[in-house]
SEKOLTOR-59241 format. One record per residue (C-alpha): residue in one letter; x, z, y. Coordinates in pm, whole numbers, plus 32768, in hexadecimal, padded with zeros to 4 digits. Layout:
BEGIN
R:residu:east:up:north
R:A:X:Z:Y
...
This chain:
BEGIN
R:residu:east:up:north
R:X:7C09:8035:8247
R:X:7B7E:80F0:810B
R:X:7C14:80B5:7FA9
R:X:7B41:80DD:7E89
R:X:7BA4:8206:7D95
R:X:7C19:80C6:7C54
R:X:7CE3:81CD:7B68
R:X:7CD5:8362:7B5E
R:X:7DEF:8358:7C58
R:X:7DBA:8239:7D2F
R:X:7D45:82D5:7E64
R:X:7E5B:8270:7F6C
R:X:7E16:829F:80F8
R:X:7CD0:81C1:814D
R:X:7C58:81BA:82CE
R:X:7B35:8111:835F
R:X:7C4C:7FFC:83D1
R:X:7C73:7EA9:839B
R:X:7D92:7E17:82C1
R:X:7DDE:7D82:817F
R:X:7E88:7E60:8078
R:X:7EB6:7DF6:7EF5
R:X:7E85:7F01:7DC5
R:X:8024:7F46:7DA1
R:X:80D2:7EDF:7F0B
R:X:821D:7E41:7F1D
R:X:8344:7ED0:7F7C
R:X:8374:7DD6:80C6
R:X:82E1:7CA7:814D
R:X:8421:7C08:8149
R:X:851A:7C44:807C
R:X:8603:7D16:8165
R:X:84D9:7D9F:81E0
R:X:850B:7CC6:831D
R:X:83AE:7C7A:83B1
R:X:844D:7B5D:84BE
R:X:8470:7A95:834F
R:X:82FD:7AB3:82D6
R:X:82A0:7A31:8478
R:X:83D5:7932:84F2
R:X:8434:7883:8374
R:X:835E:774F:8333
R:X:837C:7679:823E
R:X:83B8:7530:8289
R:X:8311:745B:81AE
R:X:8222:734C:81B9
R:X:80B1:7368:81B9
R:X:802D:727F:8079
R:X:7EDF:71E0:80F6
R:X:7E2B:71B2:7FB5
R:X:7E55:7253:7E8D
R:X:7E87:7123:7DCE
R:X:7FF8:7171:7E59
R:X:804C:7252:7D89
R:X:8091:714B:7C95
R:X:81F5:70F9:7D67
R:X:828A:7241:7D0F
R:X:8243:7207:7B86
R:X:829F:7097:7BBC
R:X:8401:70BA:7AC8
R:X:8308:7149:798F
R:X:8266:7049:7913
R:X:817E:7100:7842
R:X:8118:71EF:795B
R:X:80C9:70BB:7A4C
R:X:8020:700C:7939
R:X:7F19:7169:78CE
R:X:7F06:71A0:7A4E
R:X:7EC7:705D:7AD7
R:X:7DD2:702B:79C5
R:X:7CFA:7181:7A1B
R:X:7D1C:7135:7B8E
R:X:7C70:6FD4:7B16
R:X:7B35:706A:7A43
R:X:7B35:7137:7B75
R:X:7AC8:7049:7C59
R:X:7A1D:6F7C:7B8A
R:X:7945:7051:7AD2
R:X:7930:71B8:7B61
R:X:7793:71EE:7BA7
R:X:777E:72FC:7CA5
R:X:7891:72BC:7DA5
R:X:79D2:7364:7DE5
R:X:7A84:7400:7F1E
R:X:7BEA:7376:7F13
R:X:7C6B:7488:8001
R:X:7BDA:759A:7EF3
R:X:7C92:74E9:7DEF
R:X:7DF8:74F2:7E9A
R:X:7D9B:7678:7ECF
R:X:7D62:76AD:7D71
R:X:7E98:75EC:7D0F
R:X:7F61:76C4:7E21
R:X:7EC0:7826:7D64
R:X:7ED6:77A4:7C2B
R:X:806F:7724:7C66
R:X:80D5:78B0:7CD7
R:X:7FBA:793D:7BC4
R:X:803A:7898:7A97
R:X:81C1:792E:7ADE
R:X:8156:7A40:7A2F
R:X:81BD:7B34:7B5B
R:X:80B8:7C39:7BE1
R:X:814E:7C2A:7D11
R:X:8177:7ABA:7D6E
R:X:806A:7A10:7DE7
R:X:7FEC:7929:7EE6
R:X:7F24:7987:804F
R:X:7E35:78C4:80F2
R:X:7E86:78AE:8262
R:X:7D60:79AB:82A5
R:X:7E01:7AA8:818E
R:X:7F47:7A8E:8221
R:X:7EDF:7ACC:838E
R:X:7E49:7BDF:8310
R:X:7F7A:7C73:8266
R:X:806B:7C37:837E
R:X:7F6F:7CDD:847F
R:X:7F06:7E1F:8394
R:X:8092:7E4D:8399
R:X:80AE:7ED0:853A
R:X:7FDC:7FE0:84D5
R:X:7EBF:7FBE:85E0
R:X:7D64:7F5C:8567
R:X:7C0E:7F2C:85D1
R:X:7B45:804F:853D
R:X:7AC4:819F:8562
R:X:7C01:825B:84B9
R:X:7BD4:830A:83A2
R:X:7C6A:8379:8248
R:X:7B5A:8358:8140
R:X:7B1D:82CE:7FA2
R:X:79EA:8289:7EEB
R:X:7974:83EB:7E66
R:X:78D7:83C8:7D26
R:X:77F1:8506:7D33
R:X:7727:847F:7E66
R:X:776D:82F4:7E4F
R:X:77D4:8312:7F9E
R:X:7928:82F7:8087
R:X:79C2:844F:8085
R:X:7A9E:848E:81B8
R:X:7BAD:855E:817C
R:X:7C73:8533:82D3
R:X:7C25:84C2:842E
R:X:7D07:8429:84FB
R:X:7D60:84F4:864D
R:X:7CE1:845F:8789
R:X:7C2D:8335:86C1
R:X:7AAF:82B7:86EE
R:X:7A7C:8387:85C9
R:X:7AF5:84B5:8644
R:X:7A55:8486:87A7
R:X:78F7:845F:870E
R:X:7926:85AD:864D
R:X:794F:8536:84F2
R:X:79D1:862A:841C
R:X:7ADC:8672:82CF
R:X:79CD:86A0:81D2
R:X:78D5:8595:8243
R:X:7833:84BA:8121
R:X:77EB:8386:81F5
R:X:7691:82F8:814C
R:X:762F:81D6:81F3
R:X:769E:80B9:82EE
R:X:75E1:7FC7:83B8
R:X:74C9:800B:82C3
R:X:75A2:7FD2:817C
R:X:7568:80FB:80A8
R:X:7694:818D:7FE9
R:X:76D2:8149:7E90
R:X:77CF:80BF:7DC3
R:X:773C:7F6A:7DE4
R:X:7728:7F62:7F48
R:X:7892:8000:7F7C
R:X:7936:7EA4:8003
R:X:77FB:7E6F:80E5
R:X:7806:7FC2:816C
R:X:7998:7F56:81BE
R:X:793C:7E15:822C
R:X:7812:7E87:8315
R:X:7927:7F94:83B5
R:X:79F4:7E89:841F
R:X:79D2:7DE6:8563
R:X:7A1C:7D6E:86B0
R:X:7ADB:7E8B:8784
R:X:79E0:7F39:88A1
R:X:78C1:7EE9:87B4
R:X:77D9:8008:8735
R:X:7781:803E:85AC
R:X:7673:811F:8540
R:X:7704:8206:840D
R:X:7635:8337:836A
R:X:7704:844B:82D4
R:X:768B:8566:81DC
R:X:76FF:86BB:825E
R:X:76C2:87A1:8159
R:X:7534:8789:8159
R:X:750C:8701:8297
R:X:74F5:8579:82DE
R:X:7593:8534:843A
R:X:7597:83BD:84C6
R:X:76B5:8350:85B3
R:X:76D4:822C:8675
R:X:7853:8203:8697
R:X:7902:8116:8780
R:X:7A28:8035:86DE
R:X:7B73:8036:8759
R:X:7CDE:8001:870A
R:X:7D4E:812B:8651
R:X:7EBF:815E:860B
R:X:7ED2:81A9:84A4
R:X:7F4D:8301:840B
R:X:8054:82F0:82BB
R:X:80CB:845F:82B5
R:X:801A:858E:82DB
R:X:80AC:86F8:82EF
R:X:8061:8870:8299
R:X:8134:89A6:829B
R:X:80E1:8A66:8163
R:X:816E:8BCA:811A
R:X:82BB:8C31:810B
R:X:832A:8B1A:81E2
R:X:82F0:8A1E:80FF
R:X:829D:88B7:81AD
R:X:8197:87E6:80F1
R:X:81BF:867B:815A
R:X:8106:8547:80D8
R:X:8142:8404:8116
R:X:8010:831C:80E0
R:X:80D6:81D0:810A
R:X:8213:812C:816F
R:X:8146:8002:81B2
R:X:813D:8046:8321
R:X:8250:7FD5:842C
R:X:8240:8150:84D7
R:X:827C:8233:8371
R:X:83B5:826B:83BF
R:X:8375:82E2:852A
R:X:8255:83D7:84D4
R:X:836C:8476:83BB
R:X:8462:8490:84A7
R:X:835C:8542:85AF
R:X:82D4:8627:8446
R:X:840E:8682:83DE
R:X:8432:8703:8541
R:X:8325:87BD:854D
R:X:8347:8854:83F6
R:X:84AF:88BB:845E
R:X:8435:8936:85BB
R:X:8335:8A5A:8518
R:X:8472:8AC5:8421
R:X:8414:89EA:82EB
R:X:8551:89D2:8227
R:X:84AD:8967:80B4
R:X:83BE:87F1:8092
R:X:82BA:876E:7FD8
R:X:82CC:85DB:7FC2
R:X:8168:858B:7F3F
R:X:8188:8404:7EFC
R:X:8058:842B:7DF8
R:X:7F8B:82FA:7DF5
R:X:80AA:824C:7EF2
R:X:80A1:80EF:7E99
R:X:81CB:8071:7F75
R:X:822C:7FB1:8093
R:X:8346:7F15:81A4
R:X:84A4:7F65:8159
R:X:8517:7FA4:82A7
R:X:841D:80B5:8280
R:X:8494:815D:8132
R:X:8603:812D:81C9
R:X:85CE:81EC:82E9
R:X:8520:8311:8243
R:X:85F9:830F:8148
R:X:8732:8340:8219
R:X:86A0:8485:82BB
R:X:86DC:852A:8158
R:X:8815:8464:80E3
R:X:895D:84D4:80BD
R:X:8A58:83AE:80E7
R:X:8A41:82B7:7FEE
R:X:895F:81BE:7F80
R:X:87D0:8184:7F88
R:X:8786:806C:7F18
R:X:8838:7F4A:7E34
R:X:8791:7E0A:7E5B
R:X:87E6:7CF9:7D52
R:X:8773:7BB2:7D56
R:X:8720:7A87:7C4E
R:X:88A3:7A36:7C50
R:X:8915:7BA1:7C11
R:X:8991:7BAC:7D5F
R:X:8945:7D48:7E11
R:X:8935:7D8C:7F5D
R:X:895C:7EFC:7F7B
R:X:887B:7FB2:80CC
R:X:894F:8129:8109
R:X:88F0:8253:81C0
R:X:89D5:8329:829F
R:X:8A53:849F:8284
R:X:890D:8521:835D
R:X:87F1:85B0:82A3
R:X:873C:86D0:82AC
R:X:8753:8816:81C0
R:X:868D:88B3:80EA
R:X:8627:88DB:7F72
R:X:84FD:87C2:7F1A
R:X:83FA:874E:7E31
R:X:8378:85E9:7E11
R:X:820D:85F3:7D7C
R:X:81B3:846A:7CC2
R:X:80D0:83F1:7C10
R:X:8092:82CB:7B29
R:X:7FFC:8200:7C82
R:X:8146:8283:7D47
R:X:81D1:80E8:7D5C
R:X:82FD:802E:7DDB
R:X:836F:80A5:7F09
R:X:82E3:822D:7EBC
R:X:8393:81E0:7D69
R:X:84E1:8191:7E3B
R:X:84B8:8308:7EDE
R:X:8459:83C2:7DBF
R:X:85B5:830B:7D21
R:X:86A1:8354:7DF8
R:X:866A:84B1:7E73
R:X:8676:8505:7CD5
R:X:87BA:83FB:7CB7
R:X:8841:84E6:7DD5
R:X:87D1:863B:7D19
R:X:870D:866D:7E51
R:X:85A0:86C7:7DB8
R:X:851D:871B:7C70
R:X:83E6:861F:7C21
R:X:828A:86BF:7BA8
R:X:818B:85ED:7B3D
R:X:816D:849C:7A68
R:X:822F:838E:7A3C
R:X:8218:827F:7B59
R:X:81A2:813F:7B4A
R:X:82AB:8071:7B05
R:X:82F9:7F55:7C3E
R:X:846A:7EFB:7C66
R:X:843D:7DBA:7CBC
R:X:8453:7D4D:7E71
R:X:8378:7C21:7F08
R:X:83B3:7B67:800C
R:X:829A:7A6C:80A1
R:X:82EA:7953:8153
R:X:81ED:78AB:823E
R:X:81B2:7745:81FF
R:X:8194:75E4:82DF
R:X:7FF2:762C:82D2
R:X:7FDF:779F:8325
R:X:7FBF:77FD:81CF
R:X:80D0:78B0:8115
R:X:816A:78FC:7FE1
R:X:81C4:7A70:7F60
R:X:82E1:7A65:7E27
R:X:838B:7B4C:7D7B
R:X:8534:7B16:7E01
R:X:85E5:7C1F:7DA2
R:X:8607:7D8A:7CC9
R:X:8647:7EC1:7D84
R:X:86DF:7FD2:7D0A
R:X:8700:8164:7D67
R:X:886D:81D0:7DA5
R:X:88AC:823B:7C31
R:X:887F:80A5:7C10
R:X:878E:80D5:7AEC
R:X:8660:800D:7AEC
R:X:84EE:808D:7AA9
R:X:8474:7F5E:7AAD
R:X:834E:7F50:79BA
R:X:83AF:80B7:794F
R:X:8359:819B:7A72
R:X:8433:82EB:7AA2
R:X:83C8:83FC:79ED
R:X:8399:8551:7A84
R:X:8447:8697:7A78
R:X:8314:8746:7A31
R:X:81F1:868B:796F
R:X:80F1:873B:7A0C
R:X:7F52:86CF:7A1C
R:X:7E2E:86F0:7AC9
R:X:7D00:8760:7A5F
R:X:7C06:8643:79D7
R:X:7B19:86A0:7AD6
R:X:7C2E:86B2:7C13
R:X:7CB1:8567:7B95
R:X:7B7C:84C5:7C21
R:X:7B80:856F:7D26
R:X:7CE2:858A:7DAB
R:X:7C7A:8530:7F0F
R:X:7BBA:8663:7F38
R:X:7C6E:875E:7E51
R:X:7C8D:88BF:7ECE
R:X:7E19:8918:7EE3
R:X:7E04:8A56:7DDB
R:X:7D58:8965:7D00
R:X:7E63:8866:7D13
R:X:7F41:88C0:7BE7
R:X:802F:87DC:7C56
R:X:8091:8840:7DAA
R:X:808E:89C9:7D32
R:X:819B:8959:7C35
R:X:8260:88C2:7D1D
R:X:821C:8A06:7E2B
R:X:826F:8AE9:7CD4
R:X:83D0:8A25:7CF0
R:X:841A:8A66:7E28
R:X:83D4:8BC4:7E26
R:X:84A0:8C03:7D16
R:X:85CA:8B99:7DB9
């Protein structure tokens, strides 16, 4: 997938994948982060068969019956151009979820929620890379390649400014048909035309499944560890931590960067398990519900050593937000940055008797100091910025120009 750049720091990991993301993720798909809800819980309710039905669940107001029945009348009486009935029951389902008043409720088409449950395995049908829109060129600026993906096979390169595809030109109107025109049936070729430097190179790149890519390593000087972590949104995160943390330990790192910059969240099982490499014993993670009620999630006495910095930003979201917490709650890592986003709330989505499904907000979670930043964000150790013009630019920011992660290597070298 690609995701356009919305804010100054909304660049998070986008590949030449297919899946469904939204602008903030949410902590889980179900609300203990249990996927077998989201794909075995149905609801079992009856299918209405016109939407003149609706009028039996408002049956005990009279005045609701009266203004609906009457509307549903004119309707059919009067209406000049036609209606689709099914469109209208879609817009009621939108508009039922919409009008709560929640960012992070709302209802999915069965198409949408297909969509989310497959982007969360991790394997896609693309070419594999890590790219934004780049402002300076109007192109797609790739600032990763996956290993051993189509992309990497057909010699495309960090750096690349990818210009046109299929014949769409870049630009910033064109962005979603450039994604769209990516996408496509695995085994499939797509024709793609990348700017390197002055030169214009076409490629002709064959689509497979490409197992997606959420952290990414590099062993700076003095054995410090820089590790960021695109997404928890991904069913493997924890896995490719476990296997960096390794490998940082393995070539004598003993001090971490945790970029979650631009993180906007994702499965809880996920943010568990990564969080319980670092953890003491004690709590991460207090869930409380509508009634008050908290379920508490704990992590054992095994985690690894080491002095750490968390880097956030005002797009780090929900689940990021949860690991930025609790390594501070545990006086872990000193923060550098800006104040987070602000996403306490959990979602769970249930699938419903048509295929179709409902996301809603269930539950508040809280770090282990049980203090909410709900709406509030946490605020950083060090309020430190980025230049105006490296804020727009993030994705492809030089490391000595990033003022952000020299702070937080500054920190650890003092030590």
């Amino acid at each position: 997938m690609f995701k356009k750049r919305i804010t100054p720091f909304a660049c998070v990991v986008v590949s030449f994948l297919v899946c469904i993301t939204t602008v903030v993720a949410t902590l889980s798909i179900s609300s203990v982060g249990d996927k077998q809800e989201v794909n075995e819980n149905r609801l079992e309710s009856a299918e209405l068969g016109s939407y003149k039905d609706l009028i039996t669940l408002i049956g005990n107001d009279k005045d609701r019956y009266e203004k609906l029945s009457t509307m549903i009348a004119m309707i059919e009486g009067y209406y000049v151009h036609g209606y689709d009935e099914n469109e209208i029951w879609q817009e009621m389902y939108r508009t039922l979820a919409r009008t709560l008043g929640d960012d992070y409720s709302q209802y999915l088409t069965a198409e949408e929620y297909n969509s989310l449950v497959d982007s969360a395995d991790g394997d896609f049908v693309g070419i594999g890379v890590h790219a934004s829109y780049d402002i300076d060129t109007h192109g797609i600026y790739i600032f990763g390649v996956i290993p051993d993906s189509p992309a990497e096979k057909a010699g495309l390169l960090k750096g690349d400014i990818v210009i046109n595809v299929e014949g769409i030109k870049a630009s910033e109107e064109t962005y979603y048909d450039m994604l769209d025109a990516v996408r496509g049936v695995a085994g499939t070729d797509v024709n793609i035309t990348v700017l390197r430097g002055e030169e214009k190179i076409d490629f002709v790149i064959n689509r497979q499944a490409v197992q997606s890519e959420n952290v990414l390593y590099q062993k700076l000087e003095n054995n410090v560890a820089y590790i960021r972590i695109l997404s928890f949104a991904d069913t493997r995160v924890s896995e490719e931590f476990v296997q960096i943390i390794a490998l940082a330990q393995s070539e004598k790192c003993d001090k971490f960067i945790f970029d979650v910059r631009n993180n906007g969240g994702g499965y809880l099982d996920e943010i568990l398990a990564v969080l319980d490499i670092l953890l003491p014993e004690g709590p991460i993670i207090n869930i409380v519900d509508k009634n008050g009620t908290t379920q508490t999630h704990k992590s054992d006495a095994n985690c690894i050593k080491g002095e750490m910095v968390v880097l956030c930003n005002g797009d780090t979201a929900s689940a990021a937000e949860l690991f930025t917490a609790a390594l501070r709650d545990y006086n872990l890592a000193k923060l550098v940055g800006h104040t987070t986003f602000g996403k306490g709330t959990m979602q769970t989505t249930r699938l419903l008797s048509d295929g179709s499904a409902l996301k809603l907000s269930v539950a508040f979670y809280n770090p282990p100091s049980n203090v909410s930043y709900d709406k509030t964000g946490i605020k950083p150790d060090y309020e430190v910025s980025l230049t105006e013009y490296w804020e727009n630019r993030y994705f492809k920011m030089p490391v000595e120009e990033d003022t952000q992660l020299q702070k937080a290597i500054e920190l650890l070298n003092s030590k």
